[in-house]
MARDO-470413 format. One line per 5 residues: their letters; for each residue z, y, x of C-alpha. Coordinates in nm, 2 decimals. Last residue first. Example, Ala and Ser with C-alpha at 12.3 -4.5 7.8 and 13.67 -1.06 7.14 Angstrom:
REM MARDO-470413
sa) 0.71/-0.11/1.37 | 0.78/-0.45/1.23
REM end
This chain:
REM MARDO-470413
xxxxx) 15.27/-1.34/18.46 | 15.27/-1.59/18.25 | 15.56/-1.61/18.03 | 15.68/-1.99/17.97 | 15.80/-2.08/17.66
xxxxx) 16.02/-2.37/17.58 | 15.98/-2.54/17.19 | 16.18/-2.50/16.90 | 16.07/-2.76/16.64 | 15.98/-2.61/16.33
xxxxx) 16.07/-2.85/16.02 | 15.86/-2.75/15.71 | 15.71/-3.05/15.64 | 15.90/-3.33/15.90 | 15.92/-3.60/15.63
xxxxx) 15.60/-3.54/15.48 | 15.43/-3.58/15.81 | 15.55/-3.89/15.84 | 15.35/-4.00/15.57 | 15.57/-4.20/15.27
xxxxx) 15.60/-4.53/15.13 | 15.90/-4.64/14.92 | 15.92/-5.01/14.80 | 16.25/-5.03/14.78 | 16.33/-5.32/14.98
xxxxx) 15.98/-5.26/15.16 | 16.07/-4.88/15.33 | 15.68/-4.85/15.42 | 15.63/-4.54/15.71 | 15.27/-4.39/15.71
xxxxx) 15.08/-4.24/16.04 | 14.96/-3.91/16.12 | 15.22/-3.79/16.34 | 15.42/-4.06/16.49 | 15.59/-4.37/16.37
xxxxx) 15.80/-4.71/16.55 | 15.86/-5.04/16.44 | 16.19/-5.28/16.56 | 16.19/-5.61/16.34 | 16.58/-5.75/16.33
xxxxx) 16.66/-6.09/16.34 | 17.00/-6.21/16.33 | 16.93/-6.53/16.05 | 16.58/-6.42/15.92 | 16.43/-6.07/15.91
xxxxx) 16.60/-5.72/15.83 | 16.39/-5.41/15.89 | 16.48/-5.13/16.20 | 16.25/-4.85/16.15 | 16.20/-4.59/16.40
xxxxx) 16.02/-4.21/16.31 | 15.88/-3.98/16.56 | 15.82/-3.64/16.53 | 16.02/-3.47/16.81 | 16.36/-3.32/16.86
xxxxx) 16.55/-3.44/16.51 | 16.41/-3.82/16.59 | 16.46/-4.00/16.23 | 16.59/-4.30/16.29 | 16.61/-4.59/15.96
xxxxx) 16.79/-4.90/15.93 | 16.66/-5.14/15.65 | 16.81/-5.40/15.46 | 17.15/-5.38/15.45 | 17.29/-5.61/15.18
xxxxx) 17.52/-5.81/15.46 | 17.67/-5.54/15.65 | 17.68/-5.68/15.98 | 17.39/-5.49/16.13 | 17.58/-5.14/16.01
xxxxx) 17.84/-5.22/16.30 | 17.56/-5.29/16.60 | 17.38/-5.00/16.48 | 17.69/-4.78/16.53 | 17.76/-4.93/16.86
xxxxx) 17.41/-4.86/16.97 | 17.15/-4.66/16.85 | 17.33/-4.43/16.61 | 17.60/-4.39/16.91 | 17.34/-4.30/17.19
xxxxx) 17.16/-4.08/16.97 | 17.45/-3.86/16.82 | 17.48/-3.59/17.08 | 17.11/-3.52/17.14 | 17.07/-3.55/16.77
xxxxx) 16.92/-3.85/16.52 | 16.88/-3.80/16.24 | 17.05/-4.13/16.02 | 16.89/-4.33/15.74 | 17.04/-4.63/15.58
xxxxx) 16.89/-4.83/15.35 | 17.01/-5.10/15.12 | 17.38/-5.03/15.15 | 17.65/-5.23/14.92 | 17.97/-5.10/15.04
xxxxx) 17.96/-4.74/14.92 | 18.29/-4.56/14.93 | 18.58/-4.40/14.70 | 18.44/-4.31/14.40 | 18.30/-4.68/14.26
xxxxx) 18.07/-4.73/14.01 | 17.77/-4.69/14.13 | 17.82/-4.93/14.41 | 17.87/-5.19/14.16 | 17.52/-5.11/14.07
xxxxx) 17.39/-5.26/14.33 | 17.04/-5.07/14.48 | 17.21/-4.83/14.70 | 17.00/-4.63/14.92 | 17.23/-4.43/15.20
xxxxx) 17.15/-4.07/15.38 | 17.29/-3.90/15.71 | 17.49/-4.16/15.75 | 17.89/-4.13/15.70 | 18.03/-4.45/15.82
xxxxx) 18.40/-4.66/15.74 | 18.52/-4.95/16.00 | 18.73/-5.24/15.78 | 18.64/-5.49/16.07 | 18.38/-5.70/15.84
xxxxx) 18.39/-5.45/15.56 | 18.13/-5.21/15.72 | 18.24/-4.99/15.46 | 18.02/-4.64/15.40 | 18.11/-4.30/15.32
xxxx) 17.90/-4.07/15.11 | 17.80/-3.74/15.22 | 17.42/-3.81/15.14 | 17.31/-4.01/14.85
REM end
């Protein structure tokens, strides 16, 4: 789903990713907000970076069904995946071009290069003289 909002009911804080994965059906139910998240993907802009990185991160870490935070770099091809271990732990791995992403708690596995088909990054020219 995209355009959905999202409780972090810990400090009552609501979130609209880019894209959420639900997996409880309770979720489906409700028309007001999804507070059962599996995965969470946000693109990430010049502007937004430093707030999907950080404090925001920091917020969807206490949502207790999360399982898997995803950044998707809207400048370059590269892919991050943040995955849920034990206690507080979160596993950091990073994707280019030409390698595969694995979303485990929905067992989705995908090329990056399928997620960046028919994006054209604009790029700086220099005329030579």
């Amino acid at each position: 789903m995209s355009d959905v909002k999202v409780q972090e009911s810990k400090n009552s804080r609501y979130f609209y990713p880019d894209l959420v994965i639900i997996c409880n059906a309770d979720d489906l139910k409700s028309r007001d907000f999804i507070e059962h998240p599996t995965v969470i993907i946000e693109i990430l802009s010049p502007s937004t970076e430093k707030y999907d990185r950080g404090d925001k991160f920091k917020y969807y870490r206490q949502i207790p069904s999360l399982q898997e935070y995803v950044l998707v770099d809207s400048t370059s091809i590269s892919v991050e995946i943040y995955q849920r271990g034990e206690g507080k732990i979160w596993h950091y791995s990073a994707y280019t071009e030409g390698e595969s992403i694995i979303l485990s708690s929905i067992e989705f596995t995908s090329t990056v290069k399928v997620l960046y088909e028919g994006v054209n990054f604009e790029t700086d020219t220099v005329e030579q003289q």
